[in-house]
TIRO-22091 format. One record per residue: residue number from 1; x, y, z of N, C-alpha, C, O in turn. Coordinates in Angstrom, 2 decimals, padded with zeros to 5 digits. Example, Ala and Ser with C-alpha at 12.3 -4.5 7.8 and 13.67 -1.06 7.14 Angstrom:
BEGIN
1, 013.19, -005.69, 007.80, 012.30, -004.50, 007.80, 013.20, -003.30, 007.80, 014.24, -003.32, 008.46
2, 012.85, -002.25, 007.08, 013.67, -001.06, 007.14, 012.90, 000.03, 007.87, 013.41, 001.14, 008.04
This chain:
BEGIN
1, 001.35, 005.58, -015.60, 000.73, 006.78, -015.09, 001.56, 007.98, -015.55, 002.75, 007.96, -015.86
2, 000.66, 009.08, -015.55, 001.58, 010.03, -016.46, 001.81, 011.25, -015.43, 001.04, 011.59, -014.54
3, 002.90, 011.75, -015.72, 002.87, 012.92, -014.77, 003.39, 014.27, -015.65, 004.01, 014.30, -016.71
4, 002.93, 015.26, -014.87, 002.85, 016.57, -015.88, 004.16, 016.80, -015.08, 004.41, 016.66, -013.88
5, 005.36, 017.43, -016.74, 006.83, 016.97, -015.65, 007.15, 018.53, -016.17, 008.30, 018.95, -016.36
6, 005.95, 019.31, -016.37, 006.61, 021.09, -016.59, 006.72, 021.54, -015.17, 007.75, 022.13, -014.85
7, 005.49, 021.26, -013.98, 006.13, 021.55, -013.26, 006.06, 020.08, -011.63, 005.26, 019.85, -010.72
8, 006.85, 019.72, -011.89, 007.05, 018.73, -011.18, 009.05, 018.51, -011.51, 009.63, 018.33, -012.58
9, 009.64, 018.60, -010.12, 011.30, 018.27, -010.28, 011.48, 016.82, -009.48, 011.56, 016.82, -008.26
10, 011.52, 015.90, -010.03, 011.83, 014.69, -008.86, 012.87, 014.42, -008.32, 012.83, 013.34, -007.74
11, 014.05, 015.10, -008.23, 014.93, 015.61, -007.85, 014.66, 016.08, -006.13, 015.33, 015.58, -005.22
12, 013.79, 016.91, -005.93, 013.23, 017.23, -004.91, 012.95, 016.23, -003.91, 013.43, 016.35, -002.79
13, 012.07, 015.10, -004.27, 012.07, 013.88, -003.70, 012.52, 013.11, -003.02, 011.96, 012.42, -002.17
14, 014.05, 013.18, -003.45, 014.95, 012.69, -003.21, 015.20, 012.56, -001.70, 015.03, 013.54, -000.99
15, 015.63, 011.28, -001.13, 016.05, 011.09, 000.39, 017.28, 012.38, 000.41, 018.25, 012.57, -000.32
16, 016.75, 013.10, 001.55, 018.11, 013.88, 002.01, 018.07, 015.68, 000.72, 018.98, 016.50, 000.59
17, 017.16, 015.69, 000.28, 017.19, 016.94, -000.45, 015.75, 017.35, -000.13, 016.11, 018.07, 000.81
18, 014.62, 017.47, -000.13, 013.39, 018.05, 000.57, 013.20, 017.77, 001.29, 013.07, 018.58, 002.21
19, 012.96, 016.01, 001.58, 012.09, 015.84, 002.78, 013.69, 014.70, 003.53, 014.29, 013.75, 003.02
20, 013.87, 015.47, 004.97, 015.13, 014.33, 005.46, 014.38, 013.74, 006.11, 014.14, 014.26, 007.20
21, 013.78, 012.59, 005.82, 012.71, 011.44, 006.75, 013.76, 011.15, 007.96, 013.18, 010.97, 009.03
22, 015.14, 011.08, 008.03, 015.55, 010.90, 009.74, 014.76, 012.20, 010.19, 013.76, 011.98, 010.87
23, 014.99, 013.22, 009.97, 014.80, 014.45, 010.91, 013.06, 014.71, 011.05, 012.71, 015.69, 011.71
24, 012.37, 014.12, 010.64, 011.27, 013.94, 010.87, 010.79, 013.25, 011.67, 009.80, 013.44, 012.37
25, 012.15, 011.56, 011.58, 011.45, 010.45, 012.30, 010.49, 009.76, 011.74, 009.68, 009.34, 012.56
26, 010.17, 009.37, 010.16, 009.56, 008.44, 009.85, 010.21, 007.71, 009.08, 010.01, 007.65, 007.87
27, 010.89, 007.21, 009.57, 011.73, 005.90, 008.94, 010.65, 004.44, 008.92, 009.54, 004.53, 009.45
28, 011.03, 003.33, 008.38, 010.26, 002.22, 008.81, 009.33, 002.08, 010.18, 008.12, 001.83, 010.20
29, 009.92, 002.22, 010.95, 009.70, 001.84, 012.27, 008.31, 002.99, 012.90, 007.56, 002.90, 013.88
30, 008.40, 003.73, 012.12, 006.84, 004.87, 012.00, 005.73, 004.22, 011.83, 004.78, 004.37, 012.60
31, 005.69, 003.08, 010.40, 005.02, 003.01, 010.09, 004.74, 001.31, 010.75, 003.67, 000.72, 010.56
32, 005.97, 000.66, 011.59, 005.10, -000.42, 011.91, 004.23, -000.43, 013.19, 003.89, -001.60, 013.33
33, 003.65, 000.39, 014.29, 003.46, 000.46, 014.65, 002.20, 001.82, 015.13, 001.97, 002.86, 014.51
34, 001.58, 001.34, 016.39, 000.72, 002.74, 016.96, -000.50, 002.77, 016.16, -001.11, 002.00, 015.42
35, -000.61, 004.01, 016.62, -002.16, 004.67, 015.95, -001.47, 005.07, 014.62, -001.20, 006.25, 014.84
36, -000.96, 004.73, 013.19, -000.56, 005.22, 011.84, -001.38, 006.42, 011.64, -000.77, 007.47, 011.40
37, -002.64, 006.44, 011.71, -003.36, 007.42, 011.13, -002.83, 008.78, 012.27, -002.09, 009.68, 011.87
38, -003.13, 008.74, 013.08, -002.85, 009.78, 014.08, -001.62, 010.02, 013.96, -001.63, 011.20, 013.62
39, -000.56, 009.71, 014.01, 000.66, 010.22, 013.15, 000.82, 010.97, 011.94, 001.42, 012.05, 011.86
40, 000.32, 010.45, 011.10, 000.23, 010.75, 009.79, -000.57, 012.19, 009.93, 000.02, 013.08, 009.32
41, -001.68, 012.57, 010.53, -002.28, 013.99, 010.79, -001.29, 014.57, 011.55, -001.33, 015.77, 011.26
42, -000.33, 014.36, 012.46, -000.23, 015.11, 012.93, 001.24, 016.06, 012.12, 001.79, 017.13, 012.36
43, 001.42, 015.02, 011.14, 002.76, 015.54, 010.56, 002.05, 015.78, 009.38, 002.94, 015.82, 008.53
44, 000.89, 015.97, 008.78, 000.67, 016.15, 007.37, 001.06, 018.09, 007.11, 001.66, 018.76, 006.27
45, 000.39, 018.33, 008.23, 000.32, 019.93, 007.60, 001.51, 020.43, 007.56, 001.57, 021.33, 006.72
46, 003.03, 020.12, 008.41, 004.44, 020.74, 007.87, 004.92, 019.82, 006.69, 005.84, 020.34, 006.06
47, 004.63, 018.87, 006.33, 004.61, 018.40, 005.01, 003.69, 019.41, 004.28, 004.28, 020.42, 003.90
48, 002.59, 019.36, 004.07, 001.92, 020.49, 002.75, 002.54, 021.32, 002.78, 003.34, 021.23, 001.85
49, 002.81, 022.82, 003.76, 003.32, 024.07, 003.30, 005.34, 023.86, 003.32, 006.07, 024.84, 003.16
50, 005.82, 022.61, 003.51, 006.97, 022.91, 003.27, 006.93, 022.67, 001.43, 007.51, 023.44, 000.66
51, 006.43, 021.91, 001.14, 006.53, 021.16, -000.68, 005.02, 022.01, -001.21, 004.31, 021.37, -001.99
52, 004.50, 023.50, -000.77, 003.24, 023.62, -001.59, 002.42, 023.00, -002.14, 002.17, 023.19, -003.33
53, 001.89, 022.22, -001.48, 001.09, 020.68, -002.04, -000.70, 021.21, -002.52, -001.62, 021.93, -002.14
54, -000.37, 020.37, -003.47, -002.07, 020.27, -004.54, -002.39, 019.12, -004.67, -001.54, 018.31, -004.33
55, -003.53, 018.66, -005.13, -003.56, 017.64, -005.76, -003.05, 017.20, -007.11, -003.27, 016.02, -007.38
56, -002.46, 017.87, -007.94, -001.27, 017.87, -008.63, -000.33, 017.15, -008.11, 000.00, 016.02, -008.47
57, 000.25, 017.98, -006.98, 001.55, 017.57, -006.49, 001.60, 016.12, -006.31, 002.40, 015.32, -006.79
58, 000.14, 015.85, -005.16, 000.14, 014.45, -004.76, -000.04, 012.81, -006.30, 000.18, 011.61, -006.09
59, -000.43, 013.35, -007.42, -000.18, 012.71, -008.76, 001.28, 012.67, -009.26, 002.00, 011.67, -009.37
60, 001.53, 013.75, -009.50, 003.12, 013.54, -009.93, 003.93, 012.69, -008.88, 004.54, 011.76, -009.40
61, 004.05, 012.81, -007.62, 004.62, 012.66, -006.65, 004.02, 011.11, -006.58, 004.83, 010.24, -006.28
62, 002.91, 010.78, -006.80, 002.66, 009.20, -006.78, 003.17, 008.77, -008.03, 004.20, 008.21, -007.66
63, 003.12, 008.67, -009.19, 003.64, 008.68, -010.41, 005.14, 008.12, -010.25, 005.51, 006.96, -010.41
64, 005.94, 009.31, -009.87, 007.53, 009.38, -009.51, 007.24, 007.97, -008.65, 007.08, 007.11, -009.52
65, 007.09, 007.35, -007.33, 007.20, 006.51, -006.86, 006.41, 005.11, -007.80, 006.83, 004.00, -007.49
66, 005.57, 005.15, -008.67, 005.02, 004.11, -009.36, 006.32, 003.57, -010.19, 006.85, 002.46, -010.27
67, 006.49, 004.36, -010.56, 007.74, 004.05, -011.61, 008.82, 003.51, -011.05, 009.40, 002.61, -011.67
68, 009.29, 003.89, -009.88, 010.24, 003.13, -008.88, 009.68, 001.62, -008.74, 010.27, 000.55, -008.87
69, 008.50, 001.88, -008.49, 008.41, 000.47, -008.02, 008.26, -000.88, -009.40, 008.58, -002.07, -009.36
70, 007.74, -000.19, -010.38, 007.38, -001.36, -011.24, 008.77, -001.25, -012.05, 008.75, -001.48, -013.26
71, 010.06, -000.86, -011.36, 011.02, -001.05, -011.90, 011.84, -002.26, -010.78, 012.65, -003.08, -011.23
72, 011.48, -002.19, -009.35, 011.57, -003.26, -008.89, 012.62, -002.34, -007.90, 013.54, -002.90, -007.30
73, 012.45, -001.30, -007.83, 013.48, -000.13, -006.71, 012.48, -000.11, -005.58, 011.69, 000.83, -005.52
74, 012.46, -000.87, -004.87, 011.46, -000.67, -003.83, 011.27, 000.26, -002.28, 010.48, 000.81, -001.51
75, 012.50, -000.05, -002.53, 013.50, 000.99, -001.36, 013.27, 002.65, -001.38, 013.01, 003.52, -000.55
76, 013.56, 002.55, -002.94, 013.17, 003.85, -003.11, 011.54, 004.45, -003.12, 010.96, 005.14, -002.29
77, 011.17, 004.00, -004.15, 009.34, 003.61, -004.17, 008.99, 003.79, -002.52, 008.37, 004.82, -002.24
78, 009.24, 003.12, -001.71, 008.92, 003.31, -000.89, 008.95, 004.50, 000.40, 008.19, 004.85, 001.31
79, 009.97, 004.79, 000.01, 010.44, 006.60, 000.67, 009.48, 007.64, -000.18, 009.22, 008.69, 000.42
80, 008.85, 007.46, -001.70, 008.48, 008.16, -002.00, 007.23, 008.07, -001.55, 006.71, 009.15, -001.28
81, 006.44, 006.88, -001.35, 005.35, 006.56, -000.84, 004.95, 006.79, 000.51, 003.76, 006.73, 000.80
82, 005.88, 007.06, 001.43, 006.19, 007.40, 002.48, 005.73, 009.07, 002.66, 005.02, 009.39, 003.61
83, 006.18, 010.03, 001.69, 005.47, 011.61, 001.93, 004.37, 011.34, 001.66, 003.56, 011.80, 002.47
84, 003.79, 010.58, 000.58, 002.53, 010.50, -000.13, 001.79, 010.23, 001.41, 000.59, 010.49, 001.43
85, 002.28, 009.83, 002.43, 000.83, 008.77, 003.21, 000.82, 010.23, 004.14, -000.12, 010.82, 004.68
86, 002.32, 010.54, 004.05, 001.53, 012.07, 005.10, 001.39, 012.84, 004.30, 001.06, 013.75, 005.06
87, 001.34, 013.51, 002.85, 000.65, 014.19, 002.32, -000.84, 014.27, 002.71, -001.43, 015.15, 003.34
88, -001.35, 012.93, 002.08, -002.70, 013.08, 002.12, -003.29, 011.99, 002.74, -003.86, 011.16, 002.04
89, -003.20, 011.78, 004.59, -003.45, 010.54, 005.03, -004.98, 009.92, 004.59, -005.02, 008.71, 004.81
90, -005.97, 010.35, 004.14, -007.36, 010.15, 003.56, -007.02, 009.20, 002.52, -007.79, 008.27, 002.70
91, -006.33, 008.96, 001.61, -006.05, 008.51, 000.59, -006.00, 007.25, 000.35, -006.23, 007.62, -000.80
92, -005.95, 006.29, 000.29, -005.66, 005.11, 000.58, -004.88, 004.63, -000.68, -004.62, 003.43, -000.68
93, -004.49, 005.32, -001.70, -003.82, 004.82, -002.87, -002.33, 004.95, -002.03, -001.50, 004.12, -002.39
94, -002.15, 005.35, -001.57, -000.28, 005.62, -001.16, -000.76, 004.11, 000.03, -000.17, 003.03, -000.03
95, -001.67, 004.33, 000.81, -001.52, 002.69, 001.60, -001.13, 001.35, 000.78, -000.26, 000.48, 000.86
96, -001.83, 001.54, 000.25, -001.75, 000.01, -000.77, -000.25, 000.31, -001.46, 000.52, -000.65, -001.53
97, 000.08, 001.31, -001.84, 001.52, 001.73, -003.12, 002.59, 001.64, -001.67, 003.70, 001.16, -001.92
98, 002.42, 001.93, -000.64, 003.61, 001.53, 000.68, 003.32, 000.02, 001.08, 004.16, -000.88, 001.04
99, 001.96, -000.11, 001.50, 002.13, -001.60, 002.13, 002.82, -002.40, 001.02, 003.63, -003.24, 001.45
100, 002.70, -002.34, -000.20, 002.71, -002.87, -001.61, 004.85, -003.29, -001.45, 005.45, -004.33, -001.71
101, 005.44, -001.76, -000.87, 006.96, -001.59, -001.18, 007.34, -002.86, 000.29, 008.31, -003.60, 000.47
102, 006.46, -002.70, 000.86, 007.18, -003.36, 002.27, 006.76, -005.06, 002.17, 007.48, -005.89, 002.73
103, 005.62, -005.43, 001.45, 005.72, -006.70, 001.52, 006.58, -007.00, 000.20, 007.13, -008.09, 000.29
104, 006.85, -006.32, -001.02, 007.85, -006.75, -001.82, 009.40, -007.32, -001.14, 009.97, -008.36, -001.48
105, 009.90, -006.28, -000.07, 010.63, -006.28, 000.65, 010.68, -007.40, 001.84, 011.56, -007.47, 002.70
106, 009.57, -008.21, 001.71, 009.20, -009.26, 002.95, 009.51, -008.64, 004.22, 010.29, -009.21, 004.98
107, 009.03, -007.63, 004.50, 008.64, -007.38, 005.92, 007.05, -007.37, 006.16, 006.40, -006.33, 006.29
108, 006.59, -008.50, 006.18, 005.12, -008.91, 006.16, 004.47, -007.90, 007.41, 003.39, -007.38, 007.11
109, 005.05, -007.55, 008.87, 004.06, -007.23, 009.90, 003.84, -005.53, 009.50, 002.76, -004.95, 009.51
110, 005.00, -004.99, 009.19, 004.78, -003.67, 008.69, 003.87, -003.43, 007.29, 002.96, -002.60, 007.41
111, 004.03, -004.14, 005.81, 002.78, -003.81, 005.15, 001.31, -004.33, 005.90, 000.32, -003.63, 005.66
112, 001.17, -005.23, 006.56, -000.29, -005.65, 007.25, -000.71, -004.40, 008.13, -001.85, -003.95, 008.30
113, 000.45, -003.97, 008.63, 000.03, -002.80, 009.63, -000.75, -001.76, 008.87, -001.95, -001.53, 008.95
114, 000.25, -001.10, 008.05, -000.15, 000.07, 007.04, -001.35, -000.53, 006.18, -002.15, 000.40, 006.05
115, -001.94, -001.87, 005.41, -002.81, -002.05, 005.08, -004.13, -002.29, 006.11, -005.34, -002.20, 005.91
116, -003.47, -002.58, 007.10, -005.05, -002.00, 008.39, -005.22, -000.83, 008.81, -006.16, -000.55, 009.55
117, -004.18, 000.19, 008.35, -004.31, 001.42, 008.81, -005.34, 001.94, 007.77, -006.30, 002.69, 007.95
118, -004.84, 001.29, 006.50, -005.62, 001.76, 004.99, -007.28, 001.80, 005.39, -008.07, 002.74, 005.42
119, -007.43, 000.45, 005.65, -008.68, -000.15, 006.18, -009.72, 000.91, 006.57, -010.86, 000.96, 006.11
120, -009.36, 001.46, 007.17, -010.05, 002.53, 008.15, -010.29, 004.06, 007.55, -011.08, 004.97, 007.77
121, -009.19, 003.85, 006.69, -009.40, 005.15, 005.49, -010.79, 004.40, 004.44, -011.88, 004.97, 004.39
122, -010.55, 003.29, 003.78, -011.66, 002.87, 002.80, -011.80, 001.10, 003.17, -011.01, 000.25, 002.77
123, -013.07, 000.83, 004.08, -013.07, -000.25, 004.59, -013.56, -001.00, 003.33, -013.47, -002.23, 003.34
124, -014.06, -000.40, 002.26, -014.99, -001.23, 000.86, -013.90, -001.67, 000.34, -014.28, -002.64, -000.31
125, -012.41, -001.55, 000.15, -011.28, -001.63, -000.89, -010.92, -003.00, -000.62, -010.65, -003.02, 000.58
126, -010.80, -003.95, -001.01, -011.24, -005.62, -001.25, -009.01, -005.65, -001.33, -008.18, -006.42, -000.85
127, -008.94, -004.65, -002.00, -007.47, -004.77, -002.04, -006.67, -005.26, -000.97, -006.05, -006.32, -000.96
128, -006.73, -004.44, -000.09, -006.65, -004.00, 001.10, -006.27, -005.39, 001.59, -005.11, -005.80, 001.55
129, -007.36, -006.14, 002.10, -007.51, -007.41, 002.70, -006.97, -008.50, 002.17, -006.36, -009.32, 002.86
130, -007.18, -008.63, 000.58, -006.19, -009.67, -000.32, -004.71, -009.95, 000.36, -004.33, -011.01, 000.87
131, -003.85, -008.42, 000.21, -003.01, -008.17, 000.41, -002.43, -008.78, 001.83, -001.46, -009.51, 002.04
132, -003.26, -008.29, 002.57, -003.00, -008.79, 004.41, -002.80, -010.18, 004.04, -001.72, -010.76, 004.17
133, -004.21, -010.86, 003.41, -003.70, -012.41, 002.90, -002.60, -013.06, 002.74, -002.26, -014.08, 003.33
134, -001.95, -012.42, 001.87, -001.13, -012.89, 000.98, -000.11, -012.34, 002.06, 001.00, -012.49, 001.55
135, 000.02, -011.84, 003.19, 001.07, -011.74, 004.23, 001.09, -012.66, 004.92, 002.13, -013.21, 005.31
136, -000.07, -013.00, 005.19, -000.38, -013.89, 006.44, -000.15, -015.40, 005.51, -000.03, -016.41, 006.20
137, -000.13, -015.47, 004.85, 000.67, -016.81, 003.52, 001.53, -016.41, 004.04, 001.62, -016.68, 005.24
138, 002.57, -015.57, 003.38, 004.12, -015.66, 003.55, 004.90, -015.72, 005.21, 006.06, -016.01, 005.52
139, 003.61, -015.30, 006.11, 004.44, -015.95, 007.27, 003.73, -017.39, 008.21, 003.76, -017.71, 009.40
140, 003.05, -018.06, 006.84, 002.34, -019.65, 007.33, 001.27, -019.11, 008.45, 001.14, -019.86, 009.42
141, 000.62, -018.10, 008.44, -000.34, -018.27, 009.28, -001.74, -018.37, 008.18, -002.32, -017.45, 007.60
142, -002.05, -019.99, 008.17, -003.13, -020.30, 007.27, -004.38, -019.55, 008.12, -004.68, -018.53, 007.51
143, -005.07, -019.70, 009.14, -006.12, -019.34, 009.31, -006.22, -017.70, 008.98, -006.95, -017.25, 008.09
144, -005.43, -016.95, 009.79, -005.18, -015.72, 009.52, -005.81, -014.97, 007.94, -006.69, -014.12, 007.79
145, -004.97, -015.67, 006.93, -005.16, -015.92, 005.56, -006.36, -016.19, 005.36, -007.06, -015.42, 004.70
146, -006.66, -016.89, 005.69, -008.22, -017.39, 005.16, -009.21, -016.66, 005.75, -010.38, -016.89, 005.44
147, -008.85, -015.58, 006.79, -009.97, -014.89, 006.89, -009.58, -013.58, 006.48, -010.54, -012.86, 006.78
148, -008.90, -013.04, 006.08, -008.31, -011.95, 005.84, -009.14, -012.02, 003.81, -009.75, -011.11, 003.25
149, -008.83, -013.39, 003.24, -009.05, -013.65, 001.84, -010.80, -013.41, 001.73, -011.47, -012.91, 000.82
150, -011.23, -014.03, 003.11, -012.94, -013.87, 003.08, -013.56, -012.91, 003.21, -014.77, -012.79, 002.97
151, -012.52, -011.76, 003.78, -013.39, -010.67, 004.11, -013.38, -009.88, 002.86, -014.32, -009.10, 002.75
152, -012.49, -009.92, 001.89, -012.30, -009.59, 000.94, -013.07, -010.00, -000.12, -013.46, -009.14, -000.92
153, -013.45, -011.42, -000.30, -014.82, -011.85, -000.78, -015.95, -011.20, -000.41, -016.96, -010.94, -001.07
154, -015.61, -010.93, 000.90, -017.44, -010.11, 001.73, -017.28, -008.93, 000.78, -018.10, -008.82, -000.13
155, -016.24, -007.97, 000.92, -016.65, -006.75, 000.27, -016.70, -006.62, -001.07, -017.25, -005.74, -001.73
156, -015.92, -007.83, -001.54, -016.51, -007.26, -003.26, -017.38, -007.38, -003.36, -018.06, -006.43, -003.73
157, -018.01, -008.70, -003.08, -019.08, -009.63, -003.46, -020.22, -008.98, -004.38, -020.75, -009.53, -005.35
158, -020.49, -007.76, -003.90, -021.76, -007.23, -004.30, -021.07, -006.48, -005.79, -022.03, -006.11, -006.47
159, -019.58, -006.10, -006.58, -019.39, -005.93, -007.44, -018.88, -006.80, -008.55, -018.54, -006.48, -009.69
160, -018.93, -008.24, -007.83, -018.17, -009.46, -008.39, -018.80, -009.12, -010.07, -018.03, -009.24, -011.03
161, -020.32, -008.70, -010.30, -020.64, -009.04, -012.12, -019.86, -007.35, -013.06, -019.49, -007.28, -014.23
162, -019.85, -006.21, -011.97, -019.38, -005.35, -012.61, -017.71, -005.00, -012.53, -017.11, -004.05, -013.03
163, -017.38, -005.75, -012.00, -016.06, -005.31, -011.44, -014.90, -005.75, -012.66, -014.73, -006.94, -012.95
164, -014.17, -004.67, -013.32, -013.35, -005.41, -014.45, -011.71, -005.96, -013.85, -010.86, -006.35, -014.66
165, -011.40, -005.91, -012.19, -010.34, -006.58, -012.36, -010.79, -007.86, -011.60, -010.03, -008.50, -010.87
166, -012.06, -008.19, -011.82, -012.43, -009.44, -010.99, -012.07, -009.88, -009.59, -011.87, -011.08, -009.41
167, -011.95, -009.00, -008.50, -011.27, -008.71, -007.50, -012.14, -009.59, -006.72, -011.63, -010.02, -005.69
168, -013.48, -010.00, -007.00, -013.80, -011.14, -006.10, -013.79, -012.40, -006.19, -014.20, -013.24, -005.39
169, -013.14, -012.58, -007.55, -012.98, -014.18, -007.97, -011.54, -014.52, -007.63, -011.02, -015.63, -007.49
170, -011.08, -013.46, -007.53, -009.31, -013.00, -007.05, -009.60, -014.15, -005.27, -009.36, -015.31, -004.92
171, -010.23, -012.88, -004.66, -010.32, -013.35, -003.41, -010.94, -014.35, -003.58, -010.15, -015.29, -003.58
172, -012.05, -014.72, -003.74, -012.93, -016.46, -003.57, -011.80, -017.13, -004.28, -011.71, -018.22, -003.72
173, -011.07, -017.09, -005.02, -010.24, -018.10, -005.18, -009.05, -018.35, -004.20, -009.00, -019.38, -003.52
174, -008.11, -017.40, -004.15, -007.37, -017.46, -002.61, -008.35, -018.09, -001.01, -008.07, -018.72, 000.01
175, -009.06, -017.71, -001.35, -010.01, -017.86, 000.38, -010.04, -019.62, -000.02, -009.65, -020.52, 000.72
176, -010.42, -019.72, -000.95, -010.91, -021.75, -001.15, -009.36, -022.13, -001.22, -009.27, -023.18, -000.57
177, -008.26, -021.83, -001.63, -006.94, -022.13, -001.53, -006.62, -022.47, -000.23, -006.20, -023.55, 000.17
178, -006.83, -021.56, 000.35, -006.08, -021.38, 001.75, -007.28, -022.49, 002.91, -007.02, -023.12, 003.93
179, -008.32, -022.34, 002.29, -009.33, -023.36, 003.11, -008.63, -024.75, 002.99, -008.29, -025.44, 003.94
180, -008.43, -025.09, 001.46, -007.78, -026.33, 001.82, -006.22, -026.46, 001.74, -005.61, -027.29, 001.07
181, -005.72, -025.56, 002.52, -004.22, -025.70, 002.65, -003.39, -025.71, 001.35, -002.16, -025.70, 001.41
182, -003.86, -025.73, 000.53, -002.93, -025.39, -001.08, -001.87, -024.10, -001.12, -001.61, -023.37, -002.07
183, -001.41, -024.07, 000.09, -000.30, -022.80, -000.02, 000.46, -022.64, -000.97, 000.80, -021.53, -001.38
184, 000.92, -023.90, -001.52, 001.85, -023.87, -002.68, 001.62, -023.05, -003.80, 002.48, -022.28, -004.22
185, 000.23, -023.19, -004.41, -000.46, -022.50, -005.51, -000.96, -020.89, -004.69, -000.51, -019.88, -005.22
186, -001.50, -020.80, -003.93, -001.67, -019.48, -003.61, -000.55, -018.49, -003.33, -000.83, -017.29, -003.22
187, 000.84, -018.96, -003.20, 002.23, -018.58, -002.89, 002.71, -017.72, -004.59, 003.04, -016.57, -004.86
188, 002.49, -019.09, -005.47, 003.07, -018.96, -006.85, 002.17, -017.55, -007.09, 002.69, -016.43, -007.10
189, 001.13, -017.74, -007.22, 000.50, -016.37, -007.75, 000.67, -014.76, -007.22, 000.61, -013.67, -007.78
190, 000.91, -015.23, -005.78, 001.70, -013.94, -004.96, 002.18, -012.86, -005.87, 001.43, -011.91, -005.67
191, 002.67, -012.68, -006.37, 003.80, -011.66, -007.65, 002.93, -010.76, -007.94, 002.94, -009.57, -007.66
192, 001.87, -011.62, -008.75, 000.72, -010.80, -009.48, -000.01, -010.29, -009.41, -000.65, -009.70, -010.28
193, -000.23, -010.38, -007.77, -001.40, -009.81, -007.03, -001.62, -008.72, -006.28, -002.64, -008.31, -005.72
194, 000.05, -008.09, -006.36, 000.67, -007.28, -005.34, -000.10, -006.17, -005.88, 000.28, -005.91, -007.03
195, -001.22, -005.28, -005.39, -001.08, -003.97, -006.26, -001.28, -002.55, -006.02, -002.25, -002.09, -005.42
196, -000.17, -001.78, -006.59, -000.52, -000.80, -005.85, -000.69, 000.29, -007.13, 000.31, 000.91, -007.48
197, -001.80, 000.47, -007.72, -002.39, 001.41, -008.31, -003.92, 000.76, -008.58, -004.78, 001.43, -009.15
């Protein structure tokens, strides 16, 4: 992803130089819990006029955190993904790019949280639900999984012939995994499935 870097400083970004997430109070523990969305409004607007925010801003500023993450800095990626969700709580690309940093990190109940918070921003996003899946794998709750993988089948379903990342053969294949207990193989593929763009 490209970001226009004439005027964009990522420097700014930085924990402890624009935004001090202690003094805000959204550290982890923000996001595992409560109403997420109602938080997220209520802190979006001293986020916009402190960083002059555009939709510019919110590209570069996702960008800067993409690159963290597919470098495997998740920690960081994830603080950056963190303004992004109160930038623009509507969004659901920073849900998936945070839930994305926190299950890398294996804290499975906090990305499930933030990906049900996503939910409610774009209930059609098939992503979304994969993802919860593939949590509810990593902490052995098979049924959980298997319905989390189906609902995700429900919503592609209707784009399964146009869809070019095949996101419902993704899910119908996890959902029949997890039906017959094959955790092993639905585990291995985990890595690849993670996605947050």
């Amino acid at each position: 992803m490209e970001r226009d870097t004439r005027n964009f400083n990522p420097k700014l970004y930085e924990r402890g130089v624009l935004m001090d997430l202690n003094g805000l109070g959204v550290e982890d523990d923000f996001f595992a819990g409560g109403d997420l969305i109602k938080k997220l409004l209520v802190m979006q607007e001293v986020m916009r006029k402190k960083i002059n925010y555009t939709k510019d801003t919110y590209e570069n500023i996702y960008a800067y955190g993409y690159n963290f993450f597919t470098a495997g800095q998740f920690d960081k990626a994830k603080d950056i993904f963190k303004i992004l969700m109160i930038l623009d709580p509507q969004n659901v690309k920073a849900f998936i790019a945070l839930g994305g940093c926190f299950q890398k990190l294996e804290n499975f109940e906090t990305a499930m949280n933030i990906y049900r918070a996503g939910i409610f921003i774009d209930p059609e996003n098939p992503v979304l639900s994969m993802n919860i899946g593939l949590c509810h794998m990593n902490l052995e709750e098979l049924p959980a999984a298997e319905q989390s993988f189906l609902a995700a089948c429900l919503i592609s379903h209707k784009n399964r012939e146009s869809d070019p990342k095949t996101q419902y053969f993704v899910a119908e294949k996890l959902w029949k995994m997890t039906r017959s207990k094959q955790k092993k193989q639905a585990i291995s593929i985990e890595q690849s499935l993670i996605q947050v763009d």
